[in-house]
C-alpha positions in Angstrom: -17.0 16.2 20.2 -13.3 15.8 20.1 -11.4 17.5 17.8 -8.1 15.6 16.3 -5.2 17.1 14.5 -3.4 15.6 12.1 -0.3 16.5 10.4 -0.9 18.0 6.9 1.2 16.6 4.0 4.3 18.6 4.1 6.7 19.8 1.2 10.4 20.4 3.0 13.7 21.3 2.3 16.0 18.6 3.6 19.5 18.6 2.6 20.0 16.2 -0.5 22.6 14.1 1.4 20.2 13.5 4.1 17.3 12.4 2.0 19.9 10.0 -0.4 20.7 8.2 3.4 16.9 8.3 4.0 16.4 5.9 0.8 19.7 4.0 1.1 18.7 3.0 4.7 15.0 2.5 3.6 16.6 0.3 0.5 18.6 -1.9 3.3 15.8 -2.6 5.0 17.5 -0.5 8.3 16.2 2.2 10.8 16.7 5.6 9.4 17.8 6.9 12.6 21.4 5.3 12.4 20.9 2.1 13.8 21.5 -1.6 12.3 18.2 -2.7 13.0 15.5 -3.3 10.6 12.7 -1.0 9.7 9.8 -1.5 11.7 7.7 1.6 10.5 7.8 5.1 9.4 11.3 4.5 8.6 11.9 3.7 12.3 13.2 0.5 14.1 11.0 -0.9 16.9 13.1 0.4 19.5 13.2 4.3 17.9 9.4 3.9 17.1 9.2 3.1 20.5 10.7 6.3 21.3 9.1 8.7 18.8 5.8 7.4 19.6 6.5 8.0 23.6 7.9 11.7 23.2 4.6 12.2 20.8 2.0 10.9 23.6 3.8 13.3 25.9 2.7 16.3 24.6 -0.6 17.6 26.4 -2.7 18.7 23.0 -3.2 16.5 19.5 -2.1 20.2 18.3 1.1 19.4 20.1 1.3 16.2 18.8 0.2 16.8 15.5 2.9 20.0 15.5 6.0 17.2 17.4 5.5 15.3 14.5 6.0 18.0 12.0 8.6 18.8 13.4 10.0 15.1 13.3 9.2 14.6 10.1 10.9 17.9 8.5 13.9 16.9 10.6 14.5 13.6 8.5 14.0 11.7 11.9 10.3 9.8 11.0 8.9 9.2 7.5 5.4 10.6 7.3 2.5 8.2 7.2 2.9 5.8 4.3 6.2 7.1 2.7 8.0 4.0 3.8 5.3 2.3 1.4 6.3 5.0 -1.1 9.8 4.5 -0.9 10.2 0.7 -0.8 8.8 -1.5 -3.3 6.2 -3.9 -1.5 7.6 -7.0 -0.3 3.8 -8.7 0.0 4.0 -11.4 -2.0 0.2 -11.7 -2.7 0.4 -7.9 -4.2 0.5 -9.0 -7.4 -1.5 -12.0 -7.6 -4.6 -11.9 -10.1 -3.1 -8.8 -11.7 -3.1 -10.4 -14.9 -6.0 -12.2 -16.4 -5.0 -15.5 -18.4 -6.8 -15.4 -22.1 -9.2 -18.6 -21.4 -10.7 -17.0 -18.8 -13.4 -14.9 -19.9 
């Protein structure tokens, strides 16, 4: 059996400027870390994912990893899972489609 940690949701402080440049970057479509290069995931670029995701697969333990990424996260260098989603409306153009139900159809 192997046992897999995984980073709880987590409420944090961040300093209000930081999280206004978090969703102004997000907004622009560019890397939260400070580069000009769009957002890949997480908030990242494909370069800094690259990087997050290397220092993260470093660590020895998933408790590490899981406790990196916390870390990370309260830092306002990664998004956690799917706040990039939450943040940005979707940009999938087939989100919408069928949502409404023309009247002759029964």
């Amino acid at each position: 059996m192997r046992v897999v940690y995984l980073p709880a949701p987590v409420e944090i402080e961040m300093d209000q400027d930081r999280q206004d440049e978090i969703v102004k970057r997000i907004a622009e479509d560019r890397c939260i870390r400070g580069c000009e290069r769009p957002v890949h995931c997480r908030g990242l670029c494909k370069e800094c994912d690259s990087q997050f995701r290397s220092v993260r697969q470093s660590k020895k333990t998933e408790k590490e990893r899981a406790a990196f990424e916390r870390s990370a996260i309260e830092a306002g260098m990664v998004l956690a899972p799917n706040e990039q989603r939450r943040l940005r409306p979707t940009t999938n153009p087939f989100a919408n489609v069928g949502s409404e139900v023309p009247d002759h159809v029964a």
